[in-house]
Structure formats: C-alpha cells, structure tokens
Kinemage of the C-alpha trace (Angstrom):
@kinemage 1
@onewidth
@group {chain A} dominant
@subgroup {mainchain}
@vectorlist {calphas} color= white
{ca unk a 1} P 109.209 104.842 84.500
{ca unk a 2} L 106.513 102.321 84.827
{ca unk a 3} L 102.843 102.673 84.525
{ca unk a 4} L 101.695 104.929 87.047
{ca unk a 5} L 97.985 104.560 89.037
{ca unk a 6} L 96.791 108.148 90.402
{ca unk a 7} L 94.863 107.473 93.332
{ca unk a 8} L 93.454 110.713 94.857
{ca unk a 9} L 93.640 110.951 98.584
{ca unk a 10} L 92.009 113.838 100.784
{ca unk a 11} L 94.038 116.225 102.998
{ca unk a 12} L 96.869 114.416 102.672
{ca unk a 13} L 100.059 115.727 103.958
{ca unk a 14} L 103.251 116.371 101.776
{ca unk a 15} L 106.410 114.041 102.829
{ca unk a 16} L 108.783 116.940 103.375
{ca unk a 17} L 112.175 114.709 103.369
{ca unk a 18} L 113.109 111.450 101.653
{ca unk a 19} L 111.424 112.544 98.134
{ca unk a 20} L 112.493 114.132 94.656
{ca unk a 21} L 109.635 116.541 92.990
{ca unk a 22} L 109.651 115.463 89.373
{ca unk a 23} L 108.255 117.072 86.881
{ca unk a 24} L 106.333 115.926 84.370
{ca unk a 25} L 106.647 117.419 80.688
{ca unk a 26} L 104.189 116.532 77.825
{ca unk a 27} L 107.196 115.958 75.217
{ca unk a 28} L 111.128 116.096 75.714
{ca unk a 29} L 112.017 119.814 74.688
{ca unk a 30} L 110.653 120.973 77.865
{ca unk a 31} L 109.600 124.139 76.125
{ca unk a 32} L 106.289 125.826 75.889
{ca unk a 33} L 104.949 128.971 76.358
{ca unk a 34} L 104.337 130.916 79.783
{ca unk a 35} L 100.741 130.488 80.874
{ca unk a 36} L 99.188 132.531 83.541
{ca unk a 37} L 100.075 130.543 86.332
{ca unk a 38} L 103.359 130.741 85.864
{ca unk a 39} L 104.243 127.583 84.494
{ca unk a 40} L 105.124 126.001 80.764
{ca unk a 41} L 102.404 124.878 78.430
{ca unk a 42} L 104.481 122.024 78.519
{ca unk a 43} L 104.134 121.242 82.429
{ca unk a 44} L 102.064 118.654 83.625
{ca unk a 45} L 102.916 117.944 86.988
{ca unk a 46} L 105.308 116.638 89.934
{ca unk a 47} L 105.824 113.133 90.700
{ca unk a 48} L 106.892 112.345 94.237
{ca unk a 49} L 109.629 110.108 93.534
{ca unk a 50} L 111.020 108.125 96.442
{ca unk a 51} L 114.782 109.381 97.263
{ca unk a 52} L 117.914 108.813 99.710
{ca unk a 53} L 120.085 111.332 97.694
{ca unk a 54} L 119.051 115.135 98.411
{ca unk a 55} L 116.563 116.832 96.018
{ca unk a 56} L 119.601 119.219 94.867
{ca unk a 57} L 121.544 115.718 93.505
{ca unk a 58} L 118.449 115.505 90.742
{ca unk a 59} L 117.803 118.466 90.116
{ca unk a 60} L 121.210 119.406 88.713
{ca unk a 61} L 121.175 116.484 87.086
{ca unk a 62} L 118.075 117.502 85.043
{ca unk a 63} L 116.050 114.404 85.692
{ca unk a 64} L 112.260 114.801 84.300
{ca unk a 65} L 109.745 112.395 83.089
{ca unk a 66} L 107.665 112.877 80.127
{ca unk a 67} L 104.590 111.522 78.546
{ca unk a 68} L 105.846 111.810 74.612
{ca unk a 69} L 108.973 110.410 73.280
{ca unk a 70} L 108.303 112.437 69.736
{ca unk a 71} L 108.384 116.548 69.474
C-alpha cells in the first residue's frame, strides 16, 4: 500500500457498496490477545479500500494490511 494521509471528516456517512473493509494489523501473525472490546491486541483498524469485486471476493482471500513486516 502507499503512504496513507488520515484526514478526519465530521458526520460523514459510510459508502455502503463499491468498498472492501480492510483491516489493519500491527504485525503479520494477526494474533493477539482478546481485549474488551472484542477485538485483537493486534487490530488497528479498517481501511475503506475502493472495490468493483464484492467484499466476500477479499475476504476469503485473506487480504489485510499491516504496519510491521517483522514479528
């Protein structure tokens, strides 16, 4: 992926077709402990990834970005 610039944006409404949710994982095992929200240690967020395939296609594929190439 390339460098990515968060620009915050109020009340703005979720795209609901044409986009892949990506998440975003600190390093590539994808593995981390349960916190109390529910997600990984590990989880940073989702990336709203432009799409024409269906969300389905990429997630069964297993596609995920992450911010460490080292454990």
């Amino acid at each position: 992926m390339p460098l990515i610039h968060f620009v915050p944006v109020q009340n703005r409404e979720n795209p609901e077709t044409g986009i892949y949710m990506c998440p975003v994982y600190k390093v590539l095992s994808r593995n981390g402990t349960l916190s109390t929200t529910g997600h990984s240690t590990n989880y940073v967020l989702d990336l709203e990834l432009p799409s024409s395939e269906l969300e389905s296609k990429w997630i069964k594929a297993g596609v995920a970005c992450f911010l460490s190439l080292k454990y």
